[in-house]
PDB file with one MODEL, atoms N, CA, C and O in Angstrom:
MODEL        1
ATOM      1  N   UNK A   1      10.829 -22.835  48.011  1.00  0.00           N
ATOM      2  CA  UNK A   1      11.382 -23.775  47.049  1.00  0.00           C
ATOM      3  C   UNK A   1      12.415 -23.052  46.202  1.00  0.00           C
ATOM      4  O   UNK A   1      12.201 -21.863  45.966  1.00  0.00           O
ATOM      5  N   UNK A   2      13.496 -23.619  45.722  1.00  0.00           N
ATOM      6  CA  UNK A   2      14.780 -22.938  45.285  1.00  0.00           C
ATOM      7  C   UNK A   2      14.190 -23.204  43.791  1.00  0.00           C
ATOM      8  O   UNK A   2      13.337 -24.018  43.439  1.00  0.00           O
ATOM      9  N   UNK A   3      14.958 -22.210  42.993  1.00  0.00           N
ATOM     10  CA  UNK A   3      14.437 -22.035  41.604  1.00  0.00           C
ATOM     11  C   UNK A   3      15.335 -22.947  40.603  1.00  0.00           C
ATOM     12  O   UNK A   3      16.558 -23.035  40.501  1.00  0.00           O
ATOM     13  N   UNK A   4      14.699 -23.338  40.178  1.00  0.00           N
ATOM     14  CA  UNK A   4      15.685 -24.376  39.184  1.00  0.00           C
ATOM     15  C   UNK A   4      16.350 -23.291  37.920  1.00  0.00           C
ATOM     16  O   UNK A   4      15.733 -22.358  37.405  1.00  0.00           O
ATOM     17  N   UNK A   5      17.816 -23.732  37.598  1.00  0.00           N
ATOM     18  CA  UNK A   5      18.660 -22.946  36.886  1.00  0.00           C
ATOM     19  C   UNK A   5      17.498 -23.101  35.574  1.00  0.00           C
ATOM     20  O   UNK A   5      16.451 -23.715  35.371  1.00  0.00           O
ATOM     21  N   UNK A   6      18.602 -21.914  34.670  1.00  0.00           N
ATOM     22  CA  UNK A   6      18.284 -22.082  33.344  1.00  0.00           C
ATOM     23  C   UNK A   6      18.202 -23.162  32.059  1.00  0.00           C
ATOM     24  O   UNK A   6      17.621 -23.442  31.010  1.00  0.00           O
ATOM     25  N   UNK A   7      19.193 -23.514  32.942  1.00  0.00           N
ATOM     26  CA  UNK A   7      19.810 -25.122  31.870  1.00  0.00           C
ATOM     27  C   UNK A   7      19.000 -26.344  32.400  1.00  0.00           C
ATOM     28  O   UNK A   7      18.580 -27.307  31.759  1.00  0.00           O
ATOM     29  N   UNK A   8      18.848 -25.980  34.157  1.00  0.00           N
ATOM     30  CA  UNK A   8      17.583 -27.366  34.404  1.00  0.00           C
ATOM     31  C   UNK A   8      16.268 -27.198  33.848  1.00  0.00           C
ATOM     32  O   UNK A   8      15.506 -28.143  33.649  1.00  0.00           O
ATOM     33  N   UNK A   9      15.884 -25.471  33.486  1.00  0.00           N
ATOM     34  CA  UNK A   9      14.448 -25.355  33.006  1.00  0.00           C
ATOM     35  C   UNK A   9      14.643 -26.202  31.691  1.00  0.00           C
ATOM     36  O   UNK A   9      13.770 -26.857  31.122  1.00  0.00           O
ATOM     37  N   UNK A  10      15.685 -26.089  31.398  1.00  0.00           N
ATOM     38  CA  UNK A  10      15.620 -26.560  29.929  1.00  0.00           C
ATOM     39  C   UNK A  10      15.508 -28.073  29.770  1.00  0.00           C
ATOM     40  O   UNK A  10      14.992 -28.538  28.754  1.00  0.00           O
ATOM     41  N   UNK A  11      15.818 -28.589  30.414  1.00  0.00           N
ATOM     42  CA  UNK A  11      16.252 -30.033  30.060  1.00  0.00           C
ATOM     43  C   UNK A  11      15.091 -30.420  30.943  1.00  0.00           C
ATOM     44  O   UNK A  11      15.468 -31.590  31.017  1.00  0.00           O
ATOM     45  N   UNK A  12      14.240 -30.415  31.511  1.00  0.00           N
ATOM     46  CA  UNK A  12      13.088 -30.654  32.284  1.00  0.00           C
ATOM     47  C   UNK A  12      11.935 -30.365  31.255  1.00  0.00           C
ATOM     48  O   UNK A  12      11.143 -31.306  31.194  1.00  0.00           O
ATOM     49  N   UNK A  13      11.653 -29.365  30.475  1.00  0.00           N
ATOM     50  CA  UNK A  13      11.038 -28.517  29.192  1.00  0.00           C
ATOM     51  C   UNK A  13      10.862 -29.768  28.158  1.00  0.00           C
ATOM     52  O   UNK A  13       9.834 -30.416  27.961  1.00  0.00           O
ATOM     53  N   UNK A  14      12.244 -29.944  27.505  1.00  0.00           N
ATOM     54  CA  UNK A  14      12.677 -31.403  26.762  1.00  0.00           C
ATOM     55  C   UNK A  14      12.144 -32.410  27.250  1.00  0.00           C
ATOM     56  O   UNK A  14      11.317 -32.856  26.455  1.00  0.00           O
ATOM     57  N   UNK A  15      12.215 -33.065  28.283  1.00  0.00           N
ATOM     58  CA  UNK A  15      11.828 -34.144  28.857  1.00  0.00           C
ATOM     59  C   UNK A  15      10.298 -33.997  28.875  1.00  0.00           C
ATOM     60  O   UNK A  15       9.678 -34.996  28.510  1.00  0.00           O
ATOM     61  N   UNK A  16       9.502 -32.789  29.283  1.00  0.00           N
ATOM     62  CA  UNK A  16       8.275 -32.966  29.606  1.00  0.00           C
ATOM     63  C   UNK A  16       7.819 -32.919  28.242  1.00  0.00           C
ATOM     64  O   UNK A  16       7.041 -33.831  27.965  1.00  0.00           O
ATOM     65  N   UNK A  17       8.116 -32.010  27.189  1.00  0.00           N
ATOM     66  CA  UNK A  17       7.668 -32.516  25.944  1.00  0.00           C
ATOM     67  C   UNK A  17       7.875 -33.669  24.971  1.00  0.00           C
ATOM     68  O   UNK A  17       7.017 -33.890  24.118  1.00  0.00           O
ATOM     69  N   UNK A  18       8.694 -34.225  25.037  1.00  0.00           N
ATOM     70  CA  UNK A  18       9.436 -35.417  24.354  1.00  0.00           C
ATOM     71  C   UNK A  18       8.992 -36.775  24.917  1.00  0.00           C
ATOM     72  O   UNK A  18       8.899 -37.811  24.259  1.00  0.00           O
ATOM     73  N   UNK A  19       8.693 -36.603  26.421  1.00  0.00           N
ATOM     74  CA  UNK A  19       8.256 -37.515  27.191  1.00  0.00           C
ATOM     75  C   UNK A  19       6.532 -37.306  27.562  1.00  0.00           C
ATOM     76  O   UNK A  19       5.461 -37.791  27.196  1.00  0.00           O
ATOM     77  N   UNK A  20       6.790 -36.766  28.063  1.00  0.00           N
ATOM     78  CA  UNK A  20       5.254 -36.212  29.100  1.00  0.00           C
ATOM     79  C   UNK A  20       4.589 -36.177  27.653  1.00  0.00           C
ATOM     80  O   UNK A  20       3.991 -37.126  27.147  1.00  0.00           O
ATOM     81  N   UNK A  21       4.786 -34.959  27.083  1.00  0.00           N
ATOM     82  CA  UNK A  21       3.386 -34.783  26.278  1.00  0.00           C
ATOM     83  C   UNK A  21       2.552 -35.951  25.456  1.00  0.00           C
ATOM     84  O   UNK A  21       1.371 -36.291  25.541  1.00  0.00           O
ATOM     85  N   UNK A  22       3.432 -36.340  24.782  1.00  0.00           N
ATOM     86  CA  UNK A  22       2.940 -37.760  24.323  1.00  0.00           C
ATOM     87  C   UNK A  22       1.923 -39.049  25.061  1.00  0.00           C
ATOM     88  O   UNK A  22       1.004 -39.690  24.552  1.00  0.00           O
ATOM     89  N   UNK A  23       2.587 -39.121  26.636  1.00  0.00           N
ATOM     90  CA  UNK A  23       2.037 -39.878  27.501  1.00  0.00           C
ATOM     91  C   UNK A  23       0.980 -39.284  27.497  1.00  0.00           C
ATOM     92  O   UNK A  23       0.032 -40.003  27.179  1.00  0.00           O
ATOM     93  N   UNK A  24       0.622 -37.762  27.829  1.00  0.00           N
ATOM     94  CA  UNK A  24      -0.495 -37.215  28.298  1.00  0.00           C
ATOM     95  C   UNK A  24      -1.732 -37.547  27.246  1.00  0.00           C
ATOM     96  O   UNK A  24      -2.860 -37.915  27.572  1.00  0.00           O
ATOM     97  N   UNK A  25      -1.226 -37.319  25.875  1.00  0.00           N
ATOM     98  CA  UNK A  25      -2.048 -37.411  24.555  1.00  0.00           C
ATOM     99  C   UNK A  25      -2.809 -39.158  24.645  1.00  0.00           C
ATOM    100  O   UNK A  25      -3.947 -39.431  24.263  1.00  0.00           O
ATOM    101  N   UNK A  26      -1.765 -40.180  25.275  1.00  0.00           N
ATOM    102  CA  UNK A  26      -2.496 -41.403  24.711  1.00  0.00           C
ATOM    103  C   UNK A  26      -3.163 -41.241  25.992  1.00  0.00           C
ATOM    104  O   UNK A  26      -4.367 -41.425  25.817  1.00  0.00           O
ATOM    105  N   UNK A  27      -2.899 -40.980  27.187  1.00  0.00           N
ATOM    106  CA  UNK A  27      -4.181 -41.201  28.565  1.00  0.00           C
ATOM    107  C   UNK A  27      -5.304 -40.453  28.441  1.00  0.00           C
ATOM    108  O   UNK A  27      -6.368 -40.994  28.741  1.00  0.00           O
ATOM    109  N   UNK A  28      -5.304 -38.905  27.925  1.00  0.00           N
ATOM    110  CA  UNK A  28      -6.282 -38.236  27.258  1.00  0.00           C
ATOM    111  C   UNK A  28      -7.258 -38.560  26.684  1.00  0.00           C
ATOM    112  O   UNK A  28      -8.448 -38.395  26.953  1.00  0.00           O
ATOM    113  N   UNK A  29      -6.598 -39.187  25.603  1.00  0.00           N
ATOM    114  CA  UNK A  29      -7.432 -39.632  24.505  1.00  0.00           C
ATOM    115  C   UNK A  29      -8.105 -40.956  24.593  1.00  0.00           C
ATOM    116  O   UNK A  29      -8.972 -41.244  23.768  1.00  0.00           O
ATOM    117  N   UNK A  30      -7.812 -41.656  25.397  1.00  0.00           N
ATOM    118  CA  UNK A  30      -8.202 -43.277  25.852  1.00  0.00           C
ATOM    119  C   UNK A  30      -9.132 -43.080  26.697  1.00  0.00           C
ATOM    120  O   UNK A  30     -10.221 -43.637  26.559  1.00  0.00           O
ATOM    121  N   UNK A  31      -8.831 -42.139  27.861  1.00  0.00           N
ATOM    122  CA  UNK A  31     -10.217 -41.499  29.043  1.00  0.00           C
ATOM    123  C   UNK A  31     -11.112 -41.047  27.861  1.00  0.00           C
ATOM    124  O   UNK A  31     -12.067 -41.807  27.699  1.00  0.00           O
ATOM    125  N   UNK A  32     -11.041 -39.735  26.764  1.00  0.00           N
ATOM    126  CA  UNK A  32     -12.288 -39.587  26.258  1.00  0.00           C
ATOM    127  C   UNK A  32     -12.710 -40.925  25.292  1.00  0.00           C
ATOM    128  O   UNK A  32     -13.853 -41.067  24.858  1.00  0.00           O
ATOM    129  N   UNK A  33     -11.926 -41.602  25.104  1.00  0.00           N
ATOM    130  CA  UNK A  33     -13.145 -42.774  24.226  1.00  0.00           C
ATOM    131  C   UNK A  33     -13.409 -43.611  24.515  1.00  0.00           C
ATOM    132  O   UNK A  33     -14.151 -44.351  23.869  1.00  0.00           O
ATOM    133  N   UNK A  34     -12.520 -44.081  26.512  1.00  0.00           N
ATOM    134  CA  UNK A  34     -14.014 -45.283  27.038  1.00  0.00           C
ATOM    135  C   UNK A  34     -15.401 -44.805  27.581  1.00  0.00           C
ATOM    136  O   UNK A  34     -16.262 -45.516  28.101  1.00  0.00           O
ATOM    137  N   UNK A  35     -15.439 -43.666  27.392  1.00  0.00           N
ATOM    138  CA  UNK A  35     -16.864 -43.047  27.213  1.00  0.00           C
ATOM    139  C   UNK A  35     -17.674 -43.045  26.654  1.00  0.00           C
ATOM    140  O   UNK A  35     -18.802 -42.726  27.029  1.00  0.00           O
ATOM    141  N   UNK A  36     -17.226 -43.538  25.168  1.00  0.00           N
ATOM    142  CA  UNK A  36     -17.796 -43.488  24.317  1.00  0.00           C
ATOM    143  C   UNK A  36     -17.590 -41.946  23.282  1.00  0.00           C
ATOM    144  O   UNK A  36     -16.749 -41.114  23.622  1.00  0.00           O
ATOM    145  N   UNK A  37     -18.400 -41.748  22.119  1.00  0.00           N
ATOM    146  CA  UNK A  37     -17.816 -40.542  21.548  1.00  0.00           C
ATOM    147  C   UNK A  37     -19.594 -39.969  21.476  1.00  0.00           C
ATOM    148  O   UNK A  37     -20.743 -40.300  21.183  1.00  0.00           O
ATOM    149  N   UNK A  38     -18.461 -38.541  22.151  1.00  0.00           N
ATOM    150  CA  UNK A  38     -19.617 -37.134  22.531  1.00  0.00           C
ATOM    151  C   UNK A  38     -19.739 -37.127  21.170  1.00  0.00           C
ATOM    152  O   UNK A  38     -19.255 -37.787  20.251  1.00  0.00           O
ATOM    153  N   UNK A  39     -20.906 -35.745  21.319  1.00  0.00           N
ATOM    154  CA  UNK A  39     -20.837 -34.995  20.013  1.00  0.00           C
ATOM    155  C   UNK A  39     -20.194 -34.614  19.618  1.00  0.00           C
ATOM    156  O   UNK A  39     -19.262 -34.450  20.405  1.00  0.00           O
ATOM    157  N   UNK A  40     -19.897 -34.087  18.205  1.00  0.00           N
ATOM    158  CA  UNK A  40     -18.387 -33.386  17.663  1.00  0.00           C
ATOM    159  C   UNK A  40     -18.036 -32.249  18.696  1.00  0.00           C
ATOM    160  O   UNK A  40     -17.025 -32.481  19.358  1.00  0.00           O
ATOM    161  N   UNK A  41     -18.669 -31.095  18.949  1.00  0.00           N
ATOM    162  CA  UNK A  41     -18.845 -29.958  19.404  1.00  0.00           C
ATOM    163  C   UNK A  41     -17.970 -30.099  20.907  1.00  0.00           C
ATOM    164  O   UNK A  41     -17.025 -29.399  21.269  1.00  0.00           O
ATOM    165  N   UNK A  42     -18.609 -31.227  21.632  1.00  0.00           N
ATOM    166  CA  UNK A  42     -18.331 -31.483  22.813  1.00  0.00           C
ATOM    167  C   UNK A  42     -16.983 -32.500  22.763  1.00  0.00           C
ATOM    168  O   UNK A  42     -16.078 -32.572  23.593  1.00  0.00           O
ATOM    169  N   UNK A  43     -17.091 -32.980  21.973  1.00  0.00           N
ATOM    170  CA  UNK A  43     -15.569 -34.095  21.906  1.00  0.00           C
ATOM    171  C   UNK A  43     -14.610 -32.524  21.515  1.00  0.00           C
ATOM    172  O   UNK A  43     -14.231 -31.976  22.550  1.00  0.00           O
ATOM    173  N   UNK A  44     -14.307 -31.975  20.550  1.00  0.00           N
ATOM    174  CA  UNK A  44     -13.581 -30.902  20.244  1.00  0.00           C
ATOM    175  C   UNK A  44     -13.324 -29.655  21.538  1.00  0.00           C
ATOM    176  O   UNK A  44     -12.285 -29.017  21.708  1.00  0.00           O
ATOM    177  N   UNK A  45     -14.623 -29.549  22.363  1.00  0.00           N
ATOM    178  CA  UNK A  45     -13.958 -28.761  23.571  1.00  0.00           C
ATOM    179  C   UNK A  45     -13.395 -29.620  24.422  1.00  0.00           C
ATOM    180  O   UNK A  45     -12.178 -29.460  24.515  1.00  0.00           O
ATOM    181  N   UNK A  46     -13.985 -30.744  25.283  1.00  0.00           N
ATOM    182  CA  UNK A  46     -12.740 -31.680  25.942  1.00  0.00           C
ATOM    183  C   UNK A  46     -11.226 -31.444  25.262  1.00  0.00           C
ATOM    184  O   UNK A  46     -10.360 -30.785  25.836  1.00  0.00           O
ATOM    185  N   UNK A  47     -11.068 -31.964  24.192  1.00  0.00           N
ATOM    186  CA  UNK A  47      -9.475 -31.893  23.643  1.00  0.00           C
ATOM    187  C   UNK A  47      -9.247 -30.674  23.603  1.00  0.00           C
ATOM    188  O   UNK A  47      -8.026 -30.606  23.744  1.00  0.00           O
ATOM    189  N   UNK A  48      -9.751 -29.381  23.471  1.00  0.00           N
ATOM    190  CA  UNK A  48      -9.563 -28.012  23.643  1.00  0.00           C
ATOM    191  C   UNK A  48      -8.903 -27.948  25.143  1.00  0.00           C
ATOM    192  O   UNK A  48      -7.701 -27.732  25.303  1.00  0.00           O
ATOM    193  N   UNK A  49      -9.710 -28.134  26.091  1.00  0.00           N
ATOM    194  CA  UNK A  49      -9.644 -27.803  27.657  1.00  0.00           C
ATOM    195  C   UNK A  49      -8.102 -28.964  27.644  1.00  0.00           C
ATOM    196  O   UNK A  49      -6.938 -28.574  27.730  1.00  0.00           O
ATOM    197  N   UNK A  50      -8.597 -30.513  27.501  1.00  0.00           N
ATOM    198  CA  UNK A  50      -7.112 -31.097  28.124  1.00  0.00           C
ATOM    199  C   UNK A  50      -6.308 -30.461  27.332  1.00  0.00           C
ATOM    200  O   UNK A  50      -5.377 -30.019  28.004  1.00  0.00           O
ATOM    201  N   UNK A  51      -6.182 -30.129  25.961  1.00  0.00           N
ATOM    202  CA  UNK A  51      -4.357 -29.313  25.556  1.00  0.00           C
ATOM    203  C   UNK A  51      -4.662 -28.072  26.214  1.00  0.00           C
ATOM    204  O   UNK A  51      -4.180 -27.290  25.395  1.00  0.00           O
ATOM    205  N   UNK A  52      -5.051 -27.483  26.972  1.00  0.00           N
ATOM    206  CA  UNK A  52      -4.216 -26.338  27.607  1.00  0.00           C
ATOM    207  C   UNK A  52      -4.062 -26.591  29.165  1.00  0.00           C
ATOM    208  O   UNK A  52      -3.097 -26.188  29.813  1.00  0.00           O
ATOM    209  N   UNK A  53      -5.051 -27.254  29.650  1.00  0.00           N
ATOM    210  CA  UNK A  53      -5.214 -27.776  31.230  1.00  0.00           C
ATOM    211  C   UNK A  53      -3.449 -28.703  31.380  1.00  0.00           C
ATOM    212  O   UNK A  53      -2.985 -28.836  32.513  1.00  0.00           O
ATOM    213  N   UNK A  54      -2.592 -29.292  30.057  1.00  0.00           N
ATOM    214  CA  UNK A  54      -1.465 -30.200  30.843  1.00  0.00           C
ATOM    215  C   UNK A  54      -0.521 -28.819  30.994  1.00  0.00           C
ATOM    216  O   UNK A  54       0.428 -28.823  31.778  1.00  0.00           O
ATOM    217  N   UNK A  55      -0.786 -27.867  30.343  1.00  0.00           N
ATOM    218  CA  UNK A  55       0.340 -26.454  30.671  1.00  0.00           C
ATOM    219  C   UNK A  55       0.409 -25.939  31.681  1.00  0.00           C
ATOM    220  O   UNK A  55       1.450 -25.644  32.266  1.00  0.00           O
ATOM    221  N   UNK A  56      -0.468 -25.790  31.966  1.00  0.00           N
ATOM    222  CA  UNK A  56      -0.759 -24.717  33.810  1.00  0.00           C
ATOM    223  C   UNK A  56       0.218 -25.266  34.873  1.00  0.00           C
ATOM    224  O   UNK A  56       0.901 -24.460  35.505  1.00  0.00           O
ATOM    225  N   UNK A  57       0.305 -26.355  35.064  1.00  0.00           N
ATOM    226  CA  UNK A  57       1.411 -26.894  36.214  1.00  0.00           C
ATOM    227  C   UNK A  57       2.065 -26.841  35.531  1.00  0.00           C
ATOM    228  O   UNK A  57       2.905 -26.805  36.430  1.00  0.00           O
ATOM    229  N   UNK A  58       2.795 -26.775  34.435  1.00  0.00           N
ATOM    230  CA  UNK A  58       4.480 -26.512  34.051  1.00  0.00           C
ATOM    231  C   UNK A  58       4.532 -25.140  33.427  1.00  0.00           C
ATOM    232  O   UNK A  58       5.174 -24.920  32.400  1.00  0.00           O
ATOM    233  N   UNK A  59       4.048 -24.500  33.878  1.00  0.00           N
ATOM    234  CA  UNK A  59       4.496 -23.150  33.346  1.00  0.00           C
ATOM    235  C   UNK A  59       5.413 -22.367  33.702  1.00  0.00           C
ATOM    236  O   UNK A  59       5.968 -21.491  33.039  1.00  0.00           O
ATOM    237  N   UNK A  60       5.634 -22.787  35.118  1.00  0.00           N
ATOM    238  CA  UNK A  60       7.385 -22.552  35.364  1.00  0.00           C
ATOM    239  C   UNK A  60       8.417 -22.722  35.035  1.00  0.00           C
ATOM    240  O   UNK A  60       9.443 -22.110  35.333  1.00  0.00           O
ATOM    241  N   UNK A  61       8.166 -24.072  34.001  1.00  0.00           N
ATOM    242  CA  UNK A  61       9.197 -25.207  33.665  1.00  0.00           C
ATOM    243  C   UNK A  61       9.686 -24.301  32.343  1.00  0.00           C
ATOM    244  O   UNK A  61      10.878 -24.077  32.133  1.00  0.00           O
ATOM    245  N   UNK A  62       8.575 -23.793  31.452  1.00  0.00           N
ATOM    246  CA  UNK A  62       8.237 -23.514  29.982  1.00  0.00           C
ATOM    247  C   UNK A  62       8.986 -21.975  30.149  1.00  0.00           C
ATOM    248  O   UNK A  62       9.796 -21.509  29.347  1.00  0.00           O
ATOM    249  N   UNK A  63       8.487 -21.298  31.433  1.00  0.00           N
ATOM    250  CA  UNK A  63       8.891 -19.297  31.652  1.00  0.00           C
ATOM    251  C   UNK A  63      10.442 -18.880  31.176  1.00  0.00           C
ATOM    252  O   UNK A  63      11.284 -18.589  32.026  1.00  0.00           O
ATOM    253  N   UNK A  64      10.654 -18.876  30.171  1.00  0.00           N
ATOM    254  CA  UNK A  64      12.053 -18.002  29.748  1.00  0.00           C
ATOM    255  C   UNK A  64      12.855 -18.808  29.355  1.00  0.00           C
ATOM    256  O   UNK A  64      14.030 -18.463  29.233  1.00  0.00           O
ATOM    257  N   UNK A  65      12.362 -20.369  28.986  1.00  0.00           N
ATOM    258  CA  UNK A  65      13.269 -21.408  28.197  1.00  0.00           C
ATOM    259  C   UNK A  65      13.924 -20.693  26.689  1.00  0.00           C
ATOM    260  O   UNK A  65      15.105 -20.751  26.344  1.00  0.00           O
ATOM    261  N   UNK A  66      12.912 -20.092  26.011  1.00  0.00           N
ATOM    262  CA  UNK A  66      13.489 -19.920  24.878  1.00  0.00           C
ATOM    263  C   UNK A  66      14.224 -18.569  24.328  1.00  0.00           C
ATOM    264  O   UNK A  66      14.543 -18.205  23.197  1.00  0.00           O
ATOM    265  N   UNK A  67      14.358 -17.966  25.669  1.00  0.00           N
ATOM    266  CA  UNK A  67      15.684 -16.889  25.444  1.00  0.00           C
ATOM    267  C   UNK A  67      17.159 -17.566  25.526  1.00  0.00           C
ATOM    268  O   UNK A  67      17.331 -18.783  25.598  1.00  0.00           O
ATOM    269  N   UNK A  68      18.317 -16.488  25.501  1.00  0.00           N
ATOM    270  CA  UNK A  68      19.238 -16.984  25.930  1.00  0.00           C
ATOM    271  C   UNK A  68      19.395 -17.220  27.715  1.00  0.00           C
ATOM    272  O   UNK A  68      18.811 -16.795  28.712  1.00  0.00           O
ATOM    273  N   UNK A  69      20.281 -17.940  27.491  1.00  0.00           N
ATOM    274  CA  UNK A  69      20.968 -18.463  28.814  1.00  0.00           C
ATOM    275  C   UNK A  69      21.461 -16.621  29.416  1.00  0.00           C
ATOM    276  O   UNK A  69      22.011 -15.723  28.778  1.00  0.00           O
ATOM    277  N   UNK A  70      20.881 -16.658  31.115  1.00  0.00           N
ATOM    278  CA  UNK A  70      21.469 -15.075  31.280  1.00  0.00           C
ATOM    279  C   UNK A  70      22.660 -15.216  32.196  1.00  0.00           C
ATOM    280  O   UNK A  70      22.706 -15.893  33.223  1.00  0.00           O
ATOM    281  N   UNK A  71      23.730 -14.387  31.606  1.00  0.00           N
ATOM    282  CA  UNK A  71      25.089 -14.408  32.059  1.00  0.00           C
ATOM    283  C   UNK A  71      24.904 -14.374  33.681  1.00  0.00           C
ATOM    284  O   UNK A  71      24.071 -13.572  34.103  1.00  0.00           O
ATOM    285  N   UNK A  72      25.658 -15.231  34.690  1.00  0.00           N
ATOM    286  CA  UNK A  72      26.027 -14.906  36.057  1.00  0.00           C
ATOM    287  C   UNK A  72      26.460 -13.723  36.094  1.00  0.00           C
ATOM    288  O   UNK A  72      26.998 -13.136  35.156  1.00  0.00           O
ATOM    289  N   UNK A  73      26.177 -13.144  37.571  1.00  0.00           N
ATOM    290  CA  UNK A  73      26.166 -11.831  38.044  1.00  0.00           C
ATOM    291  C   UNK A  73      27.086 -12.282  38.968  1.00  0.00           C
ATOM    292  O   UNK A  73      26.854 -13.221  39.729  1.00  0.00           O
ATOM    293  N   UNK A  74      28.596 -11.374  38.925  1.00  0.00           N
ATOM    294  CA  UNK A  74      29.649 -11.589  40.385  1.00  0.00           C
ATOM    295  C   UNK A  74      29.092 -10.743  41.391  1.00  0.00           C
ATOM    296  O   UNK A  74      29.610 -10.686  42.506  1.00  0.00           O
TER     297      UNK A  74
ENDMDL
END
């Protein structure tokens, strides 16, 4: 798979936070409360595990966004 530029990490980064994350927060949070509500303990690790479990597949997206842009090599 070809590596997406610097400027696509970026604007993919934007989109998944601006977009994605939000979506992820209301489906998250709607799955844990037609369940009904755990105990504190156990409701607080679910939302622990899903905010770091939506990172792992975009961590490619996120790897070296917030340096500079690196100059082309002739």
């Amino acid at each position: 798979m070809a590596e997406l530029s610097h400027k696509s990490r970026r604007r993919l980064s934007l989109l998944v936070l601006i977009v994605g994350l939000p979506v992820y927060i209301v489906v998250a949070s709607s799955v844990v409360t037609a369940f009904g509500r755990p105990p504190i303990l156990v409701e607080l690790l679910i939302y622990v595990v899903l905010g770091l479990l939506w990172a792992l597949p975009l961590k490619f997206v996120f790897k070296g966004v917030g340096r500079e842009q690196p100059q082309d090599r002739d």
